[in-house]
DRENTORKOL-3810 file (N, C-alpha, C; in nm, 4 decimals):
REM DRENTORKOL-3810
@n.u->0.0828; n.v->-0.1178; n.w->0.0000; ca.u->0.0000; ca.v->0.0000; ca.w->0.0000; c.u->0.0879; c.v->0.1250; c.w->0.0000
@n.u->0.0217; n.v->0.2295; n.w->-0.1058; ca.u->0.1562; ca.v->0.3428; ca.w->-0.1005; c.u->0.0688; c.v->0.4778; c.w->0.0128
@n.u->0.1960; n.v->0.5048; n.w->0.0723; ca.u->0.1312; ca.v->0.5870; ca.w->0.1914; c.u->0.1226; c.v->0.6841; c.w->0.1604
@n.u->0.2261; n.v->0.7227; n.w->-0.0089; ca.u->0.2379; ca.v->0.8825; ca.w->-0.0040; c.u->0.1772; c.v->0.8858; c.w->-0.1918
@n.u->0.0293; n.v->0.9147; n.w->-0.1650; ca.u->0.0397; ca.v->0.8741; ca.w->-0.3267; c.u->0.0786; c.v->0.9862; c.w->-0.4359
@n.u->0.1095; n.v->1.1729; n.w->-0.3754; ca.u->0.1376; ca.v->1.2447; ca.w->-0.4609; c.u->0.2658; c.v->1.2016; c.w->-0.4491
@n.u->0.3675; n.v->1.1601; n.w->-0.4141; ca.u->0.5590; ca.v->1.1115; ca.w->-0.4041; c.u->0.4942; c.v->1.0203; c.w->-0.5115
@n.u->0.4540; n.v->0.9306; n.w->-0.4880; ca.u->0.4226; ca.v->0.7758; ca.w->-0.5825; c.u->0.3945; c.v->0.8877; c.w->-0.7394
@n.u->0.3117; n.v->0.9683; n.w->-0.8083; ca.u->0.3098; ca.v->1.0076; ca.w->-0.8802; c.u->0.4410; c.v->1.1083; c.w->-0.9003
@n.u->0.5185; n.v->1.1716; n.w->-0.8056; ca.u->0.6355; ca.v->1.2406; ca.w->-0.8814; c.u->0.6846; c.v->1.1549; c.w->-0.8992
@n.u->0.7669; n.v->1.0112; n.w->-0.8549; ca.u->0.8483; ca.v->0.9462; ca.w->-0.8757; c.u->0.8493; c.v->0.9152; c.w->-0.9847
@n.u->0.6967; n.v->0.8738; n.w->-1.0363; ca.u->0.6627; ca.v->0.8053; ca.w->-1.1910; c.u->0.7146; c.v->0.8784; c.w->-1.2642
@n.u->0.7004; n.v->1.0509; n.w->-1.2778; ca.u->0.7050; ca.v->1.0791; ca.w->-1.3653; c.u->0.8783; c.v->1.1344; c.w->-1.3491
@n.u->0.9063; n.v->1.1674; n.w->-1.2760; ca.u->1.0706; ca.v->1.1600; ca.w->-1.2638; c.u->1.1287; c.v->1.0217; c.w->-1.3464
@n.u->1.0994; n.v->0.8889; n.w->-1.3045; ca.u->1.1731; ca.v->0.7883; ca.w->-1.3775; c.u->1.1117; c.v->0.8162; c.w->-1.5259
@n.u->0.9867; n.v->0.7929; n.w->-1.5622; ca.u->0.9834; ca.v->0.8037; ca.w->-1.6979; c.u->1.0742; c.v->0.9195; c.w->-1.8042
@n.u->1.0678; n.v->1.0647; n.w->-1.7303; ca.u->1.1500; ca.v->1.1288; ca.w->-1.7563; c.u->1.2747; c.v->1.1131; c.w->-1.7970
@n.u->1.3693; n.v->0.9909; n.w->-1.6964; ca.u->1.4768; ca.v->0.9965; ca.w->-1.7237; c.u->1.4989; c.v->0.8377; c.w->-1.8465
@n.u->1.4159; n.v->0.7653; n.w->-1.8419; ca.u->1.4042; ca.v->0.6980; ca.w->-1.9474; c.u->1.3422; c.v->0.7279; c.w->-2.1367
@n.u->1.3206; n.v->0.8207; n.w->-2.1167; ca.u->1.2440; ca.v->0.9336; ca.w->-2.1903; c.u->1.1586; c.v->0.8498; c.w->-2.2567
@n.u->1.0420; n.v->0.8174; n.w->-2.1649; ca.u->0.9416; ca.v->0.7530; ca.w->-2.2307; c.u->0.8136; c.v->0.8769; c.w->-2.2484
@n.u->0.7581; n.v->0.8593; n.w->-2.3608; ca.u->0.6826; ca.v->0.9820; ca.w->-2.4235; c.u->0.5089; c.v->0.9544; c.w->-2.3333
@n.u->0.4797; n.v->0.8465; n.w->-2.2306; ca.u->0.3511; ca.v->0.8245; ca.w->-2.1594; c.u->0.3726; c.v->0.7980; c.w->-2.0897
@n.u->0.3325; n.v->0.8276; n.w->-1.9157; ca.u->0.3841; ca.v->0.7715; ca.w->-1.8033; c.u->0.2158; c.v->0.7377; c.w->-1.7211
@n.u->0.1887; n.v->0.6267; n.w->-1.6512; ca.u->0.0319; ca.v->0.6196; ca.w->-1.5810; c.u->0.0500; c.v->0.5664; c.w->-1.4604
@n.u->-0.0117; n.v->0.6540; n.w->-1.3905; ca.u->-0.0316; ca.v->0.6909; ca.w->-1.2788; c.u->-0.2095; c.v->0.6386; c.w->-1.1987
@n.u->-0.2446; n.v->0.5739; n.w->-1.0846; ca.u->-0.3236; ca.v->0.5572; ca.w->-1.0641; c.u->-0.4322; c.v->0.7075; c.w->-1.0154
@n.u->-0.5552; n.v->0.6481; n.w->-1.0444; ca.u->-0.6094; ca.v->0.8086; ca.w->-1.0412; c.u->-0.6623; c.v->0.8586; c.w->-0.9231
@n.u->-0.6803; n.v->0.9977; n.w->-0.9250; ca.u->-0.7513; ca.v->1.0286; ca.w->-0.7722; c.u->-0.8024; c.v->1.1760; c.w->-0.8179
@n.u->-0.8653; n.v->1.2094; n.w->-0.7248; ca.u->-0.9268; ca.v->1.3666; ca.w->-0.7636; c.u->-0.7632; c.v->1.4854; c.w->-0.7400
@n.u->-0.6775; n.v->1.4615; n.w->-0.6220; ca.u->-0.6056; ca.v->1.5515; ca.w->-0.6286; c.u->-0.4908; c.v->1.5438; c.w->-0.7242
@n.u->-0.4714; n.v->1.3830; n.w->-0.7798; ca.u->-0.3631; ca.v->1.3973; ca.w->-0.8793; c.u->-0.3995; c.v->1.4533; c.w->-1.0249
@n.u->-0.5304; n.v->1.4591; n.w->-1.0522; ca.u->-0.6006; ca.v->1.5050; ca.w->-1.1489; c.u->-0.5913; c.v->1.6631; c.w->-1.1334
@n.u->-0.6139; n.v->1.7247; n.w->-1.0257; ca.u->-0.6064; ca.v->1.8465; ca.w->-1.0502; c.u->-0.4320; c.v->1.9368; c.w->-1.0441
@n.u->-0.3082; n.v->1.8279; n.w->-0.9873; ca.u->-0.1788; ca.v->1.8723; ca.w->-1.0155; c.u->-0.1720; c.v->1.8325; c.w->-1.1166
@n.u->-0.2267; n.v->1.7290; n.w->-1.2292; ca.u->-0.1797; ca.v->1.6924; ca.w->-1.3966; c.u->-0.2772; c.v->1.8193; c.w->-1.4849
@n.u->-0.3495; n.v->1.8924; n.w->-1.3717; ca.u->-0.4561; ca.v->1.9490; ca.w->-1.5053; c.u->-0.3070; c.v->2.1140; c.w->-1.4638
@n.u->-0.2789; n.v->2.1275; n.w->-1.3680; ca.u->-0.1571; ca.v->2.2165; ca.w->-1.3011; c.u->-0.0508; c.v->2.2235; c.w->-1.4226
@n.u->0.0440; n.v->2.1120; n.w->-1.4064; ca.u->0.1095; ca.v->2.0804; ca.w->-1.4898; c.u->0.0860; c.v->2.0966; c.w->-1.6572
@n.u->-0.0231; n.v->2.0747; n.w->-1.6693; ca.u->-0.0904; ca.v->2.0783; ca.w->-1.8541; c.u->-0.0888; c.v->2.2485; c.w->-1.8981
@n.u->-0.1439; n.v->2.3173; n.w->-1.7307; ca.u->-0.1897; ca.v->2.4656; ca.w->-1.7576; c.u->-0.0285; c.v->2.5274; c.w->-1.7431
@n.u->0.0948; n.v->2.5209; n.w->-1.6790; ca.u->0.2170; ca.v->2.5697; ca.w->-1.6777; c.u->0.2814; c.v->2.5403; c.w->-1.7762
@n.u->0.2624; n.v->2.4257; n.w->-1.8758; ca.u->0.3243; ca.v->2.4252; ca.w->-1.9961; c.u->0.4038; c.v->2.2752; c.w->-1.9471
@n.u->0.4673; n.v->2.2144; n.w->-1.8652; ca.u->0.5012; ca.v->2.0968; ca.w->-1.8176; c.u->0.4775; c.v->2.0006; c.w->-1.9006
@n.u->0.3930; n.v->1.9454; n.w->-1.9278; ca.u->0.3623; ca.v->1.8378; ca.w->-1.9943; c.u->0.2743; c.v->1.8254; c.w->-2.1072
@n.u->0.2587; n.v->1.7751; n.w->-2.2338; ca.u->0.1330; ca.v->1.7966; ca.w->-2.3831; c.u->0.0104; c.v->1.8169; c.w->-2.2911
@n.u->-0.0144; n.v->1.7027; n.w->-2.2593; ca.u->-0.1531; ca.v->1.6283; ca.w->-2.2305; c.u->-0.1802; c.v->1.5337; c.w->-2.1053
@n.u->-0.2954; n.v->1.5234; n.w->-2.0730; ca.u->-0.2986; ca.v->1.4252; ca.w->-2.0005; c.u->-0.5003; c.v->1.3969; c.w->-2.0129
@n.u->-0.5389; n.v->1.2430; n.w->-1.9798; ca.u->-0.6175; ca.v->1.1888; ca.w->-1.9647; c.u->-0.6881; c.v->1.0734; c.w->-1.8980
@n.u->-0.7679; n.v->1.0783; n.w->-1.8666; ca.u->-0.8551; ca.v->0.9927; ca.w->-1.7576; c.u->-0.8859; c.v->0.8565; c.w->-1.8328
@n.u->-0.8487; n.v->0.7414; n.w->-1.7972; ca.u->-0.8592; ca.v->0.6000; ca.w->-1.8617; c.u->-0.9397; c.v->0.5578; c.w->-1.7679
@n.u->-1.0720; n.v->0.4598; n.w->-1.7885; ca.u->-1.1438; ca.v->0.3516; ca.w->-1.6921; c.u->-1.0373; c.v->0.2459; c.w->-1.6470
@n.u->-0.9880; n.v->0.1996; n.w->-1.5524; ca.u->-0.9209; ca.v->0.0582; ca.w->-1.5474; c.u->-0.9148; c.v->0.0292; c.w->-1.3510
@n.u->-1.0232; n.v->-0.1001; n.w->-1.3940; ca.u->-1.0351; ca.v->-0.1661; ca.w->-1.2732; c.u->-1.1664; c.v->-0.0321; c.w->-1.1871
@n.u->-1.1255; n.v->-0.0419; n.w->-1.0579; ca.u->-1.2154; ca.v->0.0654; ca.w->-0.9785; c.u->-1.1512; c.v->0.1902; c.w->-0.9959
@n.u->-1.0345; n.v->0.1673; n.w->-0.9735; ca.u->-0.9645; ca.v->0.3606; ca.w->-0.9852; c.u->-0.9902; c.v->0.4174; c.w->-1.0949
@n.u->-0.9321; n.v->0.3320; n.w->-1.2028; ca.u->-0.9145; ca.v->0.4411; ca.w->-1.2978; c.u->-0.7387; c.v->0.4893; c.w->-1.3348
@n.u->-0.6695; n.v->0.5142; n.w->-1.4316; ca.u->-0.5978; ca.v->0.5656; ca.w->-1.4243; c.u->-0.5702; c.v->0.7340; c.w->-1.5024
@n.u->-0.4629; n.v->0.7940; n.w->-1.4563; ca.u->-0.4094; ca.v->0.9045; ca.w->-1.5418; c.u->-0.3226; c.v->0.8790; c.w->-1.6501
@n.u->-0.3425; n.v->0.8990; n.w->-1.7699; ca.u->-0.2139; ca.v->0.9126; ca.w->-1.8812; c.u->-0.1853; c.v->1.0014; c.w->-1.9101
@n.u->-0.0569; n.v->1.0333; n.w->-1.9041; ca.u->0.0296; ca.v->1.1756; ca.w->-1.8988; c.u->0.1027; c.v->1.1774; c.w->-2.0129
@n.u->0.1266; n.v->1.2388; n.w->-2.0639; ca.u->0.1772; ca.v->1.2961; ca.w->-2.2176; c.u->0.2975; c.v->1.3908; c.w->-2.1747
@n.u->0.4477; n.v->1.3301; n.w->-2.1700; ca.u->0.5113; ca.v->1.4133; ca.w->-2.1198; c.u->0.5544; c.v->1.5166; c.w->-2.2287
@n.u->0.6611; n.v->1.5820; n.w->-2.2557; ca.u->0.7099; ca.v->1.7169; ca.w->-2.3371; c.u->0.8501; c.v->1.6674; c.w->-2.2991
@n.u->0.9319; n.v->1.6960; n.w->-2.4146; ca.u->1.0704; ca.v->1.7074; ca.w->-2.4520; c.u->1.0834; c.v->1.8531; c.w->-2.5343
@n.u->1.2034; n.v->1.9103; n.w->-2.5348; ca.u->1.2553; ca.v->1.9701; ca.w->-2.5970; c.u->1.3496; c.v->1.9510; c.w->-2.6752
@n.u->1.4068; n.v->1.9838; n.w->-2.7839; ca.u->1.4514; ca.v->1.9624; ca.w->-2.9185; c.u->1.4513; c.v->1.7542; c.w->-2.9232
@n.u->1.3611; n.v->1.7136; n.w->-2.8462; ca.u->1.3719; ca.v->1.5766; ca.w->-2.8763; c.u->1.3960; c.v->1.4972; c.w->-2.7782
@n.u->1.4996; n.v->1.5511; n.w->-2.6458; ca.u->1.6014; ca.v->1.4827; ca.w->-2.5667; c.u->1.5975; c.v->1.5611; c.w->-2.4342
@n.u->1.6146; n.v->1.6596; n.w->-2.4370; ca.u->1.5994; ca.v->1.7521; ca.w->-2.3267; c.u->1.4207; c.v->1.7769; c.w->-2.2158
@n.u->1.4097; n.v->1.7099; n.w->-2.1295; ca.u->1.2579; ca.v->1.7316; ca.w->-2.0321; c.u->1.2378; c.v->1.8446; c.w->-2.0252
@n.u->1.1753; n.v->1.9052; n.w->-2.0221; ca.u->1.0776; ca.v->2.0128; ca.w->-2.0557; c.u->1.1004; c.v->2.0185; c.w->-1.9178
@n.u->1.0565; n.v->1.9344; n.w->-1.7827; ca.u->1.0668; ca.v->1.9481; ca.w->-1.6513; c.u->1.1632; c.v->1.9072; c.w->-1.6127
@n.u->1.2393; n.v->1.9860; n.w->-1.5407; ca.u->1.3986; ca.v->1.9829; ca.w->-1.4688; c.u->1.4197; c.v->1.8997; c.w->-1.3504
@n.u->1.3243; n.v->1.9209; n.w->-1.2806; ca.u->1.2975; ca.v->1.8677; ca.w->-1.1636; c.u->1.1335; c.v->1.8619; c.w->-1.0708
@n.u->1.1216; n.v->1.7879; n.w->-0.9953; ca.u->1.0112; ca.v->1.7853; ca.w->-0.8817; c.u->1.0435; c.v->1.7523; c.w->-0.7292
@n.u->0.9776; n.v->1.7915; n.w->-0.6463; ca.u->1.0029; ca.v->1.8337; ca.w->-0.5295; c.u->0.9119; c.v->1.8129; c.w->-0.4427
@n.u->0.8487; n.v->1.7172; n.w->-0.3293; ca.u->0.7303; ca.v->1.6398; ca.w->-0.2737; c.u->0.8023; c.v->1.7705; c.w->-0.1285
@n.u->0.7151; n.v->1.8597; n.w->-0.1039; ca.u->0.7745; ca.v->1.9275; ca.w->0.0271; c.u->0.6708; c.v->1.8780; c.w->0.1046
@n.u->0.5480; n.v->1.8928; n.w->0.1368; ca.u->0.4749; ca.v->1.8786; ca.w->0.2572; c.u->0.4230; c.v->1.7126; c.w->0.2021
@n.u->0.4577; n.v->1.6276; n.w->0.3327; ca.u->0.4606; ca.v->1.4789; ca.w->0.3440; c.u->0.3598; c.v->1.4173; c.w->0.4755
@n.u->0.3682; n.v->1.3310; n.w->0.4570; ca.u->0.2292; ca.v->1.2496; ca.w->0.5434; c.u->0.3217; c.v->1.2682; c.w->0.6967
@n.u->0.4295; n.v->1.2541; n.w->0.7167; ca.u->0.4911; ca.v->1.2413; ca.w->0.8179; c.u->0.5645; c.v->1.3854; c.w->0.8527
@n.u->0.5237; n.v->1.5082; n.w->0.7750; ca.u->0.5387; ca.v->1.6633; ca.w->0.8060; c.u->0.4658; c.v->1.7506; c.w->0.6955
@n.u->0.3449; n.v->1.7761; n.w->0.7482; ca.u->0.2928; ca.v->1.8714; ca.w->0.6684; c.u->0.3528; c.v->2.0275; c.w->0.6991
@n.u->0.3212; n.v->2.1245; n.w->0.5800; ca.u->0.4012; ca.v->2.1848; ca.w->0.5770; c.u->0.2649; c.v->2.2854; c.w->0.5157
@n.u->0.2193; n.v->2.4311; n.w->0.6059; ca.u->0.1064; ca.v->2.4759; ca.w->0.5812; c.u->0.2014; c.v->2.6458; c.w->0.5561
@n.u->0.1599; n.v->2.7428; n.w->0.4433; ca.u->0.2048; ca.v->2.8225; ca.w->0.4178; c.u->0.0571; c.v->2.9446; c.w->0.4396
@n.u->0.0800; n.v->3.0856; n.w->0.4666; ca.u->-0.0107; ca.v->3.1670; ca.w->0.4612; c.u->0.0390; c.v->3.2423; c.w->0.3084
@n.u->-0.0530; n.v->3.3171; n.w->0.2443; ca.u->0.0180; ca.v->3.3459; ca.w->0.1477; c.u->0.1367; c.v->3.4342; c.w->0.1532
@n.u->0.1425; n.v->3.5082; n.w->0.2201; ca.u->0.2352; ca.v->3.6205; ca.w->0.2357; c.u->0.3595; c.v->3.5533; c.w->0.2633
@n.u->0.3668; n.v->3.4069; n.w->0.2978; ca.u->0.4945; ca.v->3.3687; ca.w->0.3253; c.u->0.5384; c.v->3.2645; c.w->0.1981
@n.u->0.4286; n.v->3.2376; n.w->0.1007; ca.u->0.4910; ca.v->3.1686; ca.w->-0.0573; c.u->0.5594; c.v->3.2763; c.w->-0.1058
@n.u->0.6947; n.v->3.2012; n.w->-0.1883; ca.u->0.7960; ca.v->3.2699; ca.w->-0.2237; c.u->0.7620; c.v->3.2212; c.w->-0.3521
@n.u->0.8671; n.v->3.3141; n.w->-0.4863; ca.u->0.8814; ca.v->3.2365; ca.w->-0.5813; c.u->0.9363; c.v->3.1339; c.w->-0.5879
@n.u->0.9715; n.v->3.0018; n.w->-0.6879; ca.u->1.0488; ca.v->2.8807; ca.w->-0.6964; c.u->1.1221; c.v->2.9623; c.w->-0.8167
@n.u->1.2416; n.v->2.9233; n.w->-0.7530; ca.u->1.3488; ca.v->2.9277; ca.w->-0.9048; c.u->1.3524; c.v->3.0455; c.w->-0.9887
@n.u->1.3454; n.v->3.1837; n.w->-0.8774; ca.u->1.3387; ca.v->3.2956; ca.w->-0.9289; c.u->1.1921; c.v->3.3044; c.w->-1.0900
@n.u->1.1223; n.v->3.2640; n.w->-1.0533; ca.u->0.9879; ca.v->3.2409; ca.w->-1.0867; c.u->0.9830; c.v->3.1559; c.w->-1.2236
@n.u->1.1049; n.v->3.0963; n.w->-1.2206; ca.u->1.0749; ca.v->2.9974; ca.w->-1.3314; c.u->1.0138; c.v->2.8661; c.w->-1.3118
@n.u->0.9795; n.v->2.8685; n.w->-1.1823; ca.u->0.9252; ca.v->2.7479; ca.w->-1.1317; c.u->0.8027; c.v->2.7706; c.w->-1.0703
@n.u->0.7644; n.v->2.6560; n.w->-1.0601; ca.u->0.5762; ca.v->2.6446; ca.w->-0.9786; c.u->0.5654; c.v->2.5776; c.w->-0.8708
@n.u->0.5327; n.v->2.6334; n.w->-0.7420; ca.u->0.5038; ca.v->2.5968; ca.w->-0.6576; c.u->0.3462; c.v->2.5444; c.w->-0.6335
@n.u->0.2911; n.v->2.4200; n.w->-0.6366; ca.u->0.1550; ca.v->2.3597; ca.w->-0.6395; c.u->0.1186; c.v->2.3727; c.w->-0.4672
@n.u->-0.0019; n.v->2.4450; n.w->-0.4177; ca.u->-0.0363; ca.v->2.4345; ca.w->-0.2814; c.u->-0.1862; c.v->2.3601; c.w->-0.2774
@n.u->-0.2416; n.v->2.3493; n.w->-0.2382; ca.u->-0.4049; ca.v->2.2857; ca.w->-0.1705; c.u->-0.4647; c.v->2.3551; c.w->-0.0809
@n.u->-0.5504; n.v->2.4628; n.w->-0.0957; ca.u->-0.6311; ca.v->2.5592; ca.w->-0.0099; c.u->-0.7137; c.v->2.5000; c.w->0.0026
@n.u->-0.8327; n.v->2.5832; n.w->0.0370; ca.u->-0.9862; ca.v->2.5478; ca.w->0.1099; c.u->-1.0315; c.v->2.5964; c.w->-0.0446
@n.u->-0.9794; n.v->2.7071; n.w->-0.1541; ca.u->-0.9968; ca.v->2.7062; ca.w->-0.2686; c.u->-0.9980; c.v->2.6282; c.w->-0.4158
@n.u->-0.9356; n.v->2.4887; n.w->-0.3403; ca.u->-0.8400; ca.v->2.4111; ca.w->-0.3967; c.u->-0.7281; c.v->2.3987; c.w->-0.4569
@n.u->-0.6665; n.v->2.3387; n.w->-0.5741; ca.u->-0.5882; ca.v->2.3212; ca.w->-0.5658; c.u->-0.5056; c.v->2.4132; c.w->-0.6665
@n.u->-0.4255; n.v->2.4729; n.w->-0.6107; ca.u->-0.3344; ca.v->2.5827; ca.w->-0.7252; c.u->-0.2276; c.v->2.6449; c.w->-0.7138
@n.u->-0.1466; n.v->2.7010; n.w->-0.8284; ca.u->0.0070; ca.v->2.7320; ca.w->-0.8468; c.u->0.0428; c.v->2.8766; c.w->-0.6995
@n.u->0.1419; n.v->2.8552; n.w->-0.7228; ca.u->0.1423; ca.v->2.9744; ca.w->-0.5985; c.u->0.1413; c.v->3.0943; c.w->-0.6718
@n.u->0.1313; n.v->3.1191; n.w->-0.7890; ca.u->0.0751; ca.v->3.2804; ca.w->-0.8107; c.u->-0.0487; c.v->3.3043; c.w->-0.7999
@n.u->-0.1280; n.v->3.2267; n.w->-0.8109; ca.u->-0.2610; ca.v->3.2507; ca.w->-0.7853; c.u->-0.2797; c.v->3.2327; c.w->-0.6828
@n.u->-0.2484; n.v->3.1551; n.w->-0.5878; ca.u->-0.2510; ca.v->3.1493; ca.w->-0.4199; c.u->-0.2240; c.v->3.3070; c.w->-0.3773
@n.u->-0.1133; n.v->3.3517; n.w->-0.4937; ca.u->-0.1155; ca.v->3.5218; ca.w->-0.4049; c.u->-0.1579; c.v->3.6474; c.w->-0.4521
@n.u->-0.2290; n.v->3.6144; n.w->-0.5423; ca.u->-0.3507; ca.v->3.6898; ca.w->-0.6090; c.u->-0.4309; c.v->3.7079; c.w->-0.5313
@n.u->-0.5045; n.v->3.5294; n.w->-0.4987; ca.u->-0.6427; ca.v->3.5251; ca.w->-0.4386; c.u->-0.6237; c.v->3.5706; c.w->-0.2808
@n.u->-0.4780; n.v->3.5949; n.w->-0.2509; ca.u->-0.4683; ca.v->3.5937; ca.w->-0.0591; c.u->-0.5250; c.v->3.4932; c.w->-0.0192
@n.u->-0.4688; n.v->3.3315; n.w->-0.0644; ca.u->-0.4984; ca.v->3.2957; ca.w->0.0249; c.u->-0.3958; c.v->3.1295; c.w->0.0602
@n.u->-0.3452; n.v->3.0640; n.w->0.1642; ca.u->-0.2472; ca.v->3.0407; ca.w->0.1803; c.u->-0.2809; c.v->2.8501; c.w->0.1905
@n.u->-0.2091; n.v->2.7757; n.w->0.2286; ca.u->-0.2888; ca.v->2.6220; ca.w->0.2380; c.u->-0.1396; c.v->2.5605; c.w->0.2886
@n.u->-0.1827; n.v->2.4172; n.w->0.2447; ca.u->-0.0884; ca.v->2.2813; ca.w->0.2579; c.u->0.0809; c.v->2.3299; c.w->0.1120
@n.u->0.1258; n.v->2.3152; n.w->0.1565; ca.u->0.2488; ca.v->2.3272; ca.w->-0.0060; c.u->0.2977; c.v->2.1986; c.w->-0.0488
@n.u->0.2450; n.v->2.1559; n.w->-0.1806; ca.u->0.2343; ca.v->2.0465; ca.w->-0.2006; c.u->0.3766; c.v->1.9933; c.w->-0.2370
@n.u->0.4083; n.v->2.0603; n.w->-0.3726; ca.u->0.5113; ca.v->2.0108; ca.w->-0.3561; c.u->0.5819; c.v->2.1313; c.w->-0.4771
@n.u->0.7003; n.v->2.1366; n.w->-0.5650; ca.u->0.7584; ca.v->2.2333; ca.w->-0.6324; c.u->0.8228; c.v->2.1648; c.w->-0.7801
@n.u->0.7491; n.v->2.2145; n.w->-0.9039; ca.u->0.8274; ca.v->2.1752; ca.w->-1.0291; c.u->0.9209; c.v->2.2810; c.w->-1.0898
@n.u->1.0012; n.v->2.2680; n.w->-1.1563; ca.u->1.0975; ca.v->2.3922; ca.w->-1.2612; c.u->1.1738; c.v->2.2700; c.w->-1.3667
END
């Protein structure tokens, strides 16, 4: 049983990444659906889509390369964990990576990049960080 299932989805897509496989699937859930719809809206990845299989269901992710070889995503970053959550107000989200990066949080608004977390004023869980 996986305890940490947003880690279980970066990992996937970290290894596929480094194997440069062009589809990576992920079992589905409502919050990994709304960091792949995250990811689709920052430019991260082509595509992604909802498959029937078994009771869950899975995600298929459509990753992005550049000139062919190069990941489009540099890295990912699981900060707030089952065994230390990690709750931010907005005034204290920073940029990632001198703002070339996206910080994903989980409000009472749901789920979204940290520029819009500091638009809307308003602060949550910090999920985790892509660039």
């Amino acid at each position: 049983m996986i305890t940490d299932p947003i880690a279980d989805m970066l990992t996937r897509v970290r290894n596929a990444l480094k194997r440069r496989h062009e589809l990576v699937e992920i079992p589905s859930s409502k919050m990994k659906l709304a960091i792949a719809e995250l990811f689709k809206r920052e430019g991260f990845i082509k595509s992604f889509r909802e498959v029937e299989y078994k009771k869950q269901g899975k995600i298929v992710i459509e990753l992005t390369y550049r000139n062919q070889k190069q990941p489009t995503i540099n890295g990912l970053r699981r900060i707030s964990k089952p065994s230390r959550r990690i709750y931010l107000g907005y005034r204290d989200i920073k940029p990632v990576y001198n703002g070339t990066g996206v910080a994903i949080l989980s409000t009472p608004q749901g789920v979204m990049t940290d520029a819009v977390a500091r638009e809307k004023k308003v602060g949550g869980e910090f999920l985790l960080t892509i660039w």
